[in-house]
Structures are given as structure tokens and as C-alpha cells.
MDAnalysis code that builds the backbone (N, CA, C; Angstrom):
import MDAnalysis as mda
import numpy as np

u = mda.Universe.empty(444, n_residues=148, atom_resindex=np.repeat(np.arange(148), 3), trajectory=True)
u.add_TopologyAttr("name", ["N", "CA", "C"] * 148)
u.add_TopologyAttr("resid", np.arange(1, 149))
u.add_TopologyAttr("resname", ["UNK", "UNK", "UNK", "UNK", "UNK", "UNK", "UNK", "UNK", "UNK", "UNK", "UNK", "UNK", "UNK", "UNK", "UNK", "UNK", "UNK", "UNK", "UNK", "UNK", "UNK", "UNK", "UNK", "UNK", "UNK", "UNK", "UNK", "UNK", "UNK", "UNK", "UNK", "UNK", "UNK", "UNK", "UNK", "UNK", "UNK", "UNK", "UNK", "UNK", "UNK", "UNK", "UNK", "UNK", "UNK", "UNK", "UNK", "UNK", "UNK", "UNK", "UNK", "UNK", "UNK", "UNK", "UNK", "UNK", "UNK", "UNK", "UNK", "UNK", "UNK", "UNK", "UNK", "UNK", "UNK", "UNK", "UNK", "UNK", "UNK", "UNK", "UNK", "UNK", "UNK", "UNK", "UNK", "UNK", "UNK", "UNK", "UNK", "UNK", "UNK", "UNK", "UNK", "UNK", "UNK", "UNK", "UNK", "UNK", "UNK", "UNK", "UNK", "UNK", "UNK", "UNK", "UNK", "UNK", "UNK", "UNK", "UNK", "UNK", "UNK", "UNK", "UNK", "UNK", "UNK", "UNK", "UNK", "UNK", "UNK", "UNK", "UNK", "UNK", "UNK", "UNK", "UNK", "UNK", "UNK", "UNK", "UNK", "UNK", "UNK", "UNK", "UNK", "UNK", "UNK", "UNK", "UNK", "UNK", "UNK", "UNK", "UNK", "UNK", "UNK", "UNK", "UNK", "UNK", "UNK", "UNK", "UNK", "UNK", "UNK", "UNK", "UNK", "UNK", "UNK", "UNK", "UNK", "UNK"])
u.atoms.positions = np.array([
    [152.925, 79.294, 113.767],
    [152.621, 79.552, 115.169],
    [153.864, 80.123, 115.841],
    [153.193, 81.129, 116.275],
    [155.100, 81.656, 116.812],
    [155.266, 81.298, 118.344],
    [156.164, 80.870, 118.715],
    [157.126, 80.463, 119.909],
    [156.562, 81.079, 120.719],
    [156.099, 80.385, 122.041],
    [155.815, 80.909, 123.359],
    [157.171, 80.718, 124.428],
    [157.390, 81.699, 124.907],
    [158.912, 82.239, 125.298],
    [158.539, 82.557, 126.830],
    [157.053, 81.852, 127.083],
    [157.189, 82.004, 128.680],
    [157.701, 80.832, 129.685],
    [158.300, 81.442, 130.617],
    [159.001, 80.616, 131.571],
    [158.434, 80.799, 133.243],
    [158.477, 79.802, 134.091],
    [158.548, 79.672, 135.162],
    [158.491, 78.473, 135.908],
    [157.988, 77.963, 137.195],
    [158.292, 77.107, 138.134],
    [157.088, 76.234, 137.988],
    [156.823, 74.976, 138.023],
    [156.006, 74.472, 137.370],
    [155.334, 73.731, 138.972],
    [154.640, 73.401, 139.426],
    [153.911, 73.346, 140.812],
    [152.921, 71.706, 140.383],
    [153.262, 70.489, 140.783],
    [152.631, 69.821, 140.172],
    [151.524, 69.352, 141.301],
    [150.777, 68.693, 140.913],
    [149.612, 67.889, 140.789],
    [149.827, 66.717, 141.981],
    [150.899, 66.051, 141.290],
    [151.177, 64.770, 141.363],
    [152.671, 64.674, 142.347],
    [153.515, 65.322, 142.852],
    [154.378, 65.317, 143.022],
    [155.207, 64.092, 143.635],
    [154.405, 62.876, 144.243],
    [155.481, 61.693, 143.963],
    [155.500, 61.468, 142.963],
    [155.247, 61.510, 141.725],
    [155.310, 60.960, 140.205],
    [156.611, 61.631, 139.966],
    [156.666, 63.150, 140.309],
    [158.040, 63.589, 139.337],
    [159.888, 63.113, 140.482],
    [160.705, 62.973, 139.123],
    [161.736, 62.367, 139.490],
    [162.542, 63.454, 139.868],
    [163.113, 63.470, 140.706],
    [163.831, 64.921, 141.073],
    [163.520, 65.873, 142.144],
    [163.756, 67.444, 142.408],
    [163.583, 67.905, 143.422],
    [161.911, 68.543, 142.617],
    [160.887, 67.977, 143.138],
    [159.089, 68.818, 142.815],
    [159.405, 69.997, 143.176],
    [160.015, 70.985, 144.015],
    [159.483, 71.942, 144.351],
    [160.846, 73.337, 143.297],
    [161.386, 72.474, 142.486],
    [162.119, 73.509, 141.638],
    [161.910, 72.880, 140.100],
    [160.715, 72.838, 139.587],
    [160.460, 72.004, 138.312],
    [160.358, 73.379, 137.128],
    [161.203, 73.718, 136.434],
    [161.220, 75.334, 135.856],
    [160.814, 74.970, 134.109],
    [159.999, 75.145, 133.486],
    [159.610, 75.125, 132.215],
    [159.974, 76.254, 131.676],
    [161.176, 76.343, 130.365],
    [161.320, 77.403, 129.215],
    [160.574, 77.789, 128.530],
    [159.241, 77.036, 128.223],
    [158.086, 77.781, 127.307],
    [156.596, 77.201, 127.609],
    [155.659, 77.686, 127.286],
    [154.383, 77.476, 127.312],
    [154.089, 76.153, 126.376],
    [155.012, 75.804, 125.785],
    [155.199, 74.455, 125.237],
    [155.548, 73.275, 126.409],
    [156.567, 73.676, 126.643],
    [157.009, 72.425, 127.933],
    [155.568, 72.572, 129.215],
    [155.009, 73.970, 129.245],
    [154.111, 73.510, 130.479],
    [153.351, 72.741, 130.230],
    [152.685, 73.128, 129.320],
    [151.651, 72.346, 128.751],
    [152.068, 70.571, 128.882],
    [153.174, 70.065, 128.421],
    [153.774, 68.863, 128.477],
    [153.886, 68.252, 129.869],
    [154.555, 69.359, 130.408],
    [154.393, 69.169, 132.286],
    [153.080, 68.868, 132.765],
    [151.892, 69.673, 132.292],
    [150.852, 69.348, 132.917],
    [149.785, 68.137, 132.248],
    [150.448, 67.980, 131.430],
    [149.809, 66.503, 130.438],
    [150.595, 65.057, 131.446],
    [151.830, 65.142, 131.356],
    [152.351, 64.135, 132.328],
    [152.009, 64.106, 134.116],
    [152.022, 65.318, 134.465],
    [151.600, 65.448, 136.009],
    [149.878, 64.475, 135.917],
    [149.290, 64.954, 135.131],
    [147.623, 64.249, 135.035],
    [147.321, 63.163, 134.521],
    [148.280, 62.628, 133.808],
    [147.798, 61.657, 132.973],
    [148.249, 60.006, 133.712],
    [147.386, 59.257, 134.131],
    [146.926, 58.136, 135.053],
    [148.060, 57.150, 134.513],
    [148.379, 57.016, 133.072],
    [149.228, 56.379, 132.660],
    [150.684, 56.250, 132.561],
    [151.211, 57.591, 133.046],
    [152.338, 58.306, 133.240],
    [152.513, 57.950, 134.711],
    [153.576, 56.902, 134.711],
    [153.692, 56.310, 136.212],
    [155.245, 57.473, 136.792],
    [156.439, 58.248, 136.120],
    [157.464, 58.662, 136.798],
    [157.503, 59.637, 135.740],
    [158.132, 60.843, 136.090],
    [158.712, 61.489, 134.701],
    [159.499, 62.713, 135.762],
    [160.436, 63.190, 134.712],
    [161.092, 64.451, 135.146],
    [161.459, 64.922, 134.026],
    [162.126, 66.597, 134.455],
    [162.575, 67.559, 133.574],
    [163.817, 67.999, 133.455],
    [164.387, 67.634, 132.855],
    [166.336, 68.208, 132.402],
    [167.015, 67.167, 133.654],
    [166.730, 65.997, 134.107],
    [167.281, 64.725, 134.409],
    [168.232, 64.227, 134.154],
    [168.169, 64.240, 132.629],
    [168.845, 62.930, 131.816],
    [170.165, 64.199, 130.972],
    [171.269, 63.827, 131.368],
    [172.210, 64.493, 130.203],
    [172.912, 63.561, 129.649],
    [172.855, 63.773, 128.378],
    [173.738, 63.181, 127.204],
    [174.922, 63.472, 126.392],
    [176.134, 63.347, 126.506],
    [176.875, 63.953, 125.610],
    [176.801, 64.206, 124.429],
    [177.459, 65.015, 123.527],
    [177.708, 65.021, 122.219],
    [178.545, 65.811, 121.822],
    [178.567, 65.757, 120.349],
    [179.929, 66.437, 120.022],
    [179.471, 67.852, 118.893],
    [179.236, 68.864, 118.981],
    [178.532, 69.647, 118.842],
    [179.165, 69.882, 117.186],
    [178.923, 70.084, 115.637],
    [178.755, 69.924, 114.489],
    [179.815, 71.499, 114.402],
    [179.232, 72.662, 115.448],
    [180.175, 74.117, 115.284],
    [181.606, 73.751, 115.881],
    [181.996, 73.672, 116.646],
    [183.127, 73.659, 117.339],
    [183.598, 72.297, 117.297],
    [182.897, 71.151, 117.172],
    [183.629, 69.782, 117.019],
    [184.002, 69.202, 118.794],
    [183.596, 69.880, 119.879],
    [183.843, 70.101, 121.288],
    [182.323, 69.230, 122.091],
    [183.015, 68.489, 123.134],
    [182.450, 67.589, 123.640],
    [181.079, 68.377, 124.225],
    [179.791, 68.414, 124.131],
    [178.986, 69.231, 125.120],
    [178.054, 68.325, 126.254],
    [177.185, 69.397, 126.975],
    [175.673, 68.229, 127.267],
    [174.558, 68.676, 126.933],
    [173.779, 67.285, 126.676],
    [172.375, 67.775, 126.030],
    [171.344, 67.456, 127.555],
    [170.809, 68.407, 127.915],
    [170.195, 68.021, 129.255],
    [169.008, 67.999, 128.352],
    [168.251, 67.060, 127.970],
    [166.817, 66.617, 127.398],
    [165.533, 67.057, 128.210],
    [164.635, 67.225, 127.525],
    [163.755, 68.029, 128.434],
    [162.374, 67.134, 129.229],
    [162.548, 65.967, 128.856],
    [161.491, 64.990, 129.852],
    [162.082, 63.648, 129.592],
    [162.194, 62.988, 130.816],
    [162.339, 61.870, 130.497],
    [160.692, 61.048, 131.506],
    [160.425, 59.772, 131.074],
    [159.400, 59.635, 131.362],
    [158.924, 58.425, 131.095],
    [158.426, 57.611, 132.354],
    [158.198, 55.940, 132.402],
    [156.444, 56.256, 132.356],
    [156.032, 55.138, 131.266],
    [154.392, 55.486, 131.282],
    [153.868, 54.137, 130.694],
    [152.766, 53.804, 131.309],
    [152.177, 51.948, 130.656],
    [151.266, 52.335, 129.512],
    [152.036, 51.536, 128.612],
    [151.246, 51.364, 126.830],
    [150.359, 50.527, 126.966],
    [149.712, 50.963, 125.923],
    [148.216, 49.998, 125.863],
    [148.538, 48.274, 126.099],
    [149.639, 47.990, 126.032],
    [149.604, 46.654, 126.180],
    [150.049, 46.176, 127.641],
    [149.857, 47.009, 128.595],
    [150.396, 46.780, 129.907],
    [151.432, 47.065, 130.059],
    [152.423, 47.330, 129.316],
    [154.364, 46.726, 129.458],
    [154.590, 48.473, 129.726],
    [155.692, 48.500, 131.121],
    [155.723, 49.863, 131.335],
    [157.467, 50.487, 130.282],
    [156.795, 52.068, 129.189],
    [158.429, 51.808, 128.437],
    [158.429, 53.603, 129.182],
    [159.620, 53.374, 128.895],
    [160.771, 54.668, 128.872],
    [161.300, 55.469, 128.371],
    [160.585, 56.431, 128.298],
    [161.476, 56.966, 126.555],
    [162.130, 58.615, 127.373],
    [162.110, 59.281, 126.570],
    [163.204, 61.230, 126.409],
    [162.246, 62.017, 125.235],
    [161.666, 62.847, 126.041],
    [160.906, 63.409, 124.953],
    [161.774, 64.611, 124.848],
    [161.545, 65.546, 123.949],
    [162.298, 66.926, 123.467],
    [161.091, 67.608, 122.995],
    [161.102, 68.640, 123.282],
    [159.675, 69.820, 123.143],
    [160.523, 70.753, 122.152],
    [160.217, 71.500, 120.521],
    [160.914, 72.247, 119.574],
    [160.303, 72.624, 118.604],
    [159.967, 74.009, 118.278],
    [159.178, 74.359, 116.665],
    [159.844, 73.248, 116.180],
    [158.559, 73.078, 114.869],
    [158.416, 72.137, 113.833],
    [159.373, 72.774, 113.236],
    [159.932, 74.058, 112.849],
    [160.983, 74.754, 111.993],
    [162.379, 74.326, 112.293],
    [162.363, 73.991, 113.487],
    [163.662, 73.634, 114.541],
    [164.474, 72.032, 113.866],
    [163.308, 71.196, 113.193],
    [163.662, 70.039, 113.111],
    [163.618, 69.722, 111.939],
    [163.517, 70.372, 110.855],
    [163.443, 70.606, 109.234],
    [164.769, 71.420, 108.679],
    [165.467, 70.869, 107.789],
    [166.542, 71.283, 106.971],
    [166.096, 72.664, 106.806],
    [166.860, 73.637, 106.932],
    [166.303, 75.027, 106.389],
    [166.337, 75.255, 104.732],
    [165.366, 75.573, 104.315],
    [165.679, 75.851, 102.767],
    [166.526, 77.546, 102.764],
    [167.740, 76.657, 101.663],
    [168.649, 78.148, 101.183],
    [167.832, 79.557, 100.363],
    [168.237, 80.111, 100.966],
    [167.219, 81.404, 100.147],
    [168.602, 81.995, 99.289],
    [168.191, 82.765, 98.393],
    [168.962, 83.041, 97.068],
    [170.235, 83.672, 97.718],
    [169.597, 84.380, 99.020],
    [170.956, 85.392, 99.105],
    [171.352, 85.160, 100.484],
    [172.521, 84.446, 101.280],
    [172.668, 84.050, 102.482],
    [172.764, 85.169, 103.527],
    [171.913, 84.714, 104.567],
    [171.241, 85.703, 105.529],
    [172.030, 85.371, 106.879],
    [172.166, 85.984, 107.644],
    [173.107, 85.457, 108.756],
    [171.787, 84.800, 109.696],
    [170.508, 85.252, 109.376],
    [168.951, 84.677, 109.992],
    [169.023, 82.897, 109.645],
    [169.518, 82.710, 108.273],
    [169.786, 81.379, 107.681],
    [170.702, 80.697, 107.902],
    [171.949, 81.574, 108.636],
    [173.110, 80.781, 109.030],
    [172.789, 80.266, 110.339],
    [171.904, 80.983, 111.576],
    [171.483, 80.817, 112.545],
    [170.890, 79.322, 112.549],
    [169.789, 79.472, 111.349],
    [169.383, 78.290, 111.437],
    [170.121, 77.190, 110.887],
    [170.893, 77.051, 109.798],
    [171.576, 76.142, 109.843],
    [172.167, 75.488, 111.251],
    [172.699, 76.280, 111.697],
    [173.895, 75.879, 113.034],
    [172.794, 75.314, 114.029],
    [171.686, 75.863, 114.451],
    [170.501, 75.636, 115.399],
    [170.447, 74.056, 114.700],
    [169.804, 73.960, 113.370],
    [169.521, 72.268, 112.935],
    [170.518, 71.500, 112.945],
    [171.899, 71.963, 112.985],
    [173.007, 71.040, 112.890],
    [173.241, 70.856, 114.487],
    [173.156, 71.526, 115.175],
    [173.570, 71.264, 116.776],
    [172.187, 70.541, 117.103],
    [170.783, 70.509, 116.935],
    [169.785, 69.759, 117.167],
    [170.070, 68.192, 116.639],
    [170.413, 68.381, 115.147],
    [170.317, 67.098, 114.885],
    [171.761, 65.918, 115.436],
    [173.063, 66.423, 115.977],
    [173.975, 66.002, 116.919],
    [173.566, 65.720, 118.233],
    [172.094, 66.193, 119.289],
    [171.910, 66.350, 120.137],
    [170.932, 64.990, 119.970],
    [169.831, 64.830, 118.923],
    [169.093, 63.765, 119.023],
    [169.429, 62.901, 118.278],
    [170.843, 62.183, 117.572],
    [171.916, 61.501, 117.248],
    [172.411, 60.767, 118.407],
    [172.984, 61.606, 119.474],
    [172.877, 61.001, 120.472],
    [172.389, 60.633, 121.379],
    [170.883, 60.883, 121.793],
    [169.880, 60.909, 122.456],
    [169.073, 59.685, 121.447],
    [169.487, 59.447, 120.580],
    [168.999, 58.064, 119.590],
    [169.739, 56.987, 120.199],
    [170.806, 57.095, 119.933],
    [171.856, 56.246, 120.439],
    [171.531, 55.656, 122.135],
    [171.871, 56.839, 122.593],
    [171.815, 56.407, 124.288],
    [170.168, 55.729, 124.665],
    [169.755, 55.866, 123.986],
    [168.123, 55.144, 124.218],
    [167.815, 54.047, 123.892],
    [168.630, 53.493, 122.700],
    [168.770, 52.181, 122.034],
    [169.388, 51.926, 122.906],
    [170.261, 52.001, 123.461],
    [171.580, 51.099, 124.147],
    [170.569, 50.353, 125.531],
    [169.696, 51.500, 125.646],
    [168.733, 51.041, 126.933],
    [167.503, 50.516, 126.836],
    [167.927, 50.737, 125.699],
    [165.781, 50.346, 125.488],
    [164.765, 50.795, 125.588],
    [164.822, 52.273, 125.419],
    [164.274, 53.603, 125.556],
    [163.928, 53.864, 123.987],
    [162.822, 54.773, 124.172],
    [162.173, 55.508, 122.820],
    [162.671, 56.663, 123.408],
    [163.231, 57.680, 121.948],
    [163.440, 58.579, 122.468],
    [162.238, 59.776, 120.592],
    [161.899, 60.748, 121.352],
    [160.867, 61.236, 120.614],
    [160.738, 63.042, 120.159],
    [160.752, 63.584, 119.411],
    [160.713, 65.190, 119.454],
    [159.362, 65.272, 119.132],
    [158.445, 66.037, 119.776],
    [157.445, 66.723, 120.209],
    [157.283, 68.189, 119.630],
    [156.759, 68.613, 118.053],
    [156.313, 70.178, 118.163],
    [154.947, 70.350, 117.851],
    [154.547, 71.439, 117.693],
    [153.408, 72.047, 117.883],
    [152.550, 71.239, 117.047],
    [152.838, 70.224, 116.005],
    [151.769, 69.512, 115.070],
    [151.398, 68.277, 116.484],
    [152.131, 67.785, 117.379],
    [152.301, 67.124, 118.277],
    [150.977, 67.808, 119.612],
    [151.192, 68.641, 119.775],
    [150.721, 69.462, 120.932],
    [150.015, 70.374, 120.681],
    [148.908, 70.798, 119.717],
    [148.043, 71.345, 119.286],
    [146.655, 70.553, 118.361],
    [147.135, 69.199, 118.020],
    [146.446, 68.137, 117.163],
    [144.875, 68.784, 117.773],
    [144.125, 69.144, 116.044],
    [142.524, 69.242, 116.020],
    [141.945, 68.443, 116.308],
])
């Protein structure tokens, strides 16, 4: 499935629900809207926002402190009443899989290496900082958000 690369201002539904300023809520892809408009509607989804929460880390290329601004964070009641908290991350399924080496190194393959090594430093610490709180933290791709 190839990457939807549309962007704009996301206009909600619900706007005491979202955490932050409602009237500048900006989605990077037709992936995150879709996510936006699943949380704006959904009865169970009591708070949520978008690029909220930043996390440090220490990025795998440069070894240099960065931030990971996460792309939802979001309070919602589980089937058992108890309200939890988690950080979702919206990313091709390709994004979050070791790249397999192809015979002859491609600078397309080095890309992805560096892309999975700076992802997997970003939700390393986005693991971390969620445990410490008691937060689920979760990556979301298209097997996630397309389910038959």
C-alpha cells in the first residue's frame, strides 16, 4: 500500500476532547486523519491530542540528543471501566521491520536502515517514558488501520 502524503488542518467534531490549541490540529498523512477522526468520534476516547507529548532521545546517526514529538497521545475507558493512557505512533508496516540486505548496497537501503534505526531509538524511548508513567505506548500501520 503506498503512503498517503496528504496533509492539512484537521477541524474536529469534538473539540473539548482534544488537548491543545483545536483550531490548529495539522495531520501529515491520510493515515493520521483517519486516526484523528476515529478518536474525535469514538464515545470511549475521553482526551487526546496531536504532537503534545515530546520525548527525548539519542538518535543511533549522530549519537546527538533529539525530540520525538509522538503523534497522539490519548486517555480512553477499556472495557473494564479503568480510564488508561497510552502514545500512539501512525508508520508503514515497512517503517517498523528490519530491512532485508539486498546483494548489492543501495543508498535506497541505507535510507532505510538509518529511518529503522532512528525509529527504533524514538520508540525505545517512548517505551521507557510510558512505563515510568503507566502509559501504553503503541505503533499503528496500515495492518492496524485498514483491518477486513
Amino acid at each position: 500500500m503506498a503512503h498517503n502524503y496528504k496533509q492539512g488542518f484537521f477541524k474536529p467534531v469534538n473539540p473539548k476532547k482534544y488537548i491543545g490549541d483545536p483550531t490548529n490540529i495539522v495531520y501529515r498523512s491520510g493515515w493520521e486523519k483517519r486516526v484523528m477522526d476515529w478518536l474525535d468520534t469514538n464515545t470511549n476516547v475521553v482526551r487526546w491530542g496531536s504532537e503534545e507529548i515530546v520525548i527525548p532521545y539519542v538518535s543511533p546517526i549522530d549519537n546527538k540528543l533529539h525530540r520525538y514529538f509522538t503523534d497522539f497521545y490519548v486517555e480512553a475507558v477499556g472495557r473494564d471501566g479503568e480510564t488508561r493512557k497510552m502514545l500512539l505512533e501512525v508508520k508503514p508496516k515497512a517503517q517498523t521491520q528490519e530491512p532485508k540486505r539486498p546483494q548489492r548496497t543501495t543508498k535506497r537501503y541505507i535510507t532505510e536502515v538509518m529511518t529503522y534505526g532512528v525509529n527504533q531509538a524514538k520508540w525505545k524511548a517512548a517505551e521507557d517514558y510510558c512505563r515510568h508513567k503507566g502509559w501504553e505506548f503503541r505503533v499503528i500501520t496500515e495492518s492496524d488501520l485498514f483491518k477486513k
